[in-house]
Each structure stands twice: as structure tokens, then as C-alpha cells.
N, C-alpha and C positions, 0 to 999 in steps of 0.2 A: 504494500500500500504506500501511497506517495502523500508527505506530508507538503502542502505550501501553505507559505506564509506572506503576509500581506503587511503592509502599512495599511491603516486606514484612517476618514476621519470621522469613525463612528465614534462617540463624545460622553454616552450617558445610558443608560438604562431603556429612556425614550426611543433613543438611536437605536439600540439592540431592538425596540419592539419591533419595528420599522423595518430592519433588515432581516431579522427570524422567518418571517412569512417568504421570503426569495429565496433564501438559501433551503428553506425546509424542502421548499418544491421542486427543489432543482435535485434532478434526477443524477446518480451517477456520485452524491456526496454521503460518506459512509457516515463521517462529522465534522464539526467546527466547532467554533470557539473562539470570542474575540476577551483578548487582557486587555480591559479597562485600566489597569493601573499601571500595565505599559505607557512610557510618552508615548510610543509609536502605535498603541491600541491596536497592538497586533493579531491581525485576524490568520489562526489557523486552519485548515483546512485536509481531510482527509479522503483520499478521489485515488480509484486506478482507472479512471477511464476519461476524467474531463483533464482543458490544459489550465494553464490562465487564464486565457482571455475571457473562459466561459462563467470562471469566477466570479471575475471583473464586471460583465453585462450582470451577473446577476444581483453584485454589491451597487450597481448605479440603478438597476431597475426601480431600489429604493432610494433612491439619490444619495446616494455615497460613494467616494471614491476608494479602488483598492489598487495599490502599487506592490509590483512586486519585491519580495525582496532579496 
């Protein structure tokens, strides 16, 4: 299984409601998990089958950005 990881600027608990419902849906994610108490509220991610970029559209679907890192 491949872990990535993200920068993001999800910011708060709110943010997390907001992105939970994208990433739940998104097919092909085993799990995640964003540190809130990271600066860098780093979002991890557990996939053998998607890359980043499919991540990424799914982290902005809720309007938030993810970079990779």
C-alpha cells in the first residue's frame, strides 16, 4: 500500500467536515488522515491504485488545496 502525503490548507475541524465527505467517496482510498497540529496540516493518504493528482481534485472539490510533498 502507498502512503502520500500532502501539505494542505485545511485549518480546523470545520475544514475537516468539508473535506471528509470527498475523500470518503473517492473510490480506491483505503484511508487518511489530516495533523491538524502539523504547520503543514499534513494530509495522509493510503491508495494502491489512485496517483496525486486524483487526491488533489478530490481535496479542491471541497475547496482546499493539497500539495504534494
Amino acid at each position: 500500500m502507498n502512503k502520500l502525503t500532502f501539505k494542505t490548507n485545511i485549518q480546523c475541524g470545520n475544514c475537516l467536515s468539508k473535506v471528509s465527505p470527498k475523500l470518503n467517496e473517492q473510490s480506491g482510498i483505503q484511508g487518511w488522515q489530516v495533523d491538524l497540529q502539523d504547520p503543514d496540516r499534513t494530509l495522509t493518504v493510503e491508495t494502491d491504485v489512485l496517483n496525486p493528482e486524483d487526491i488533489q481534485k478530490a481535496v479542491l472539490k471541497a475547496g482546499f488545496i493539497a500539495i504534494l510533498k
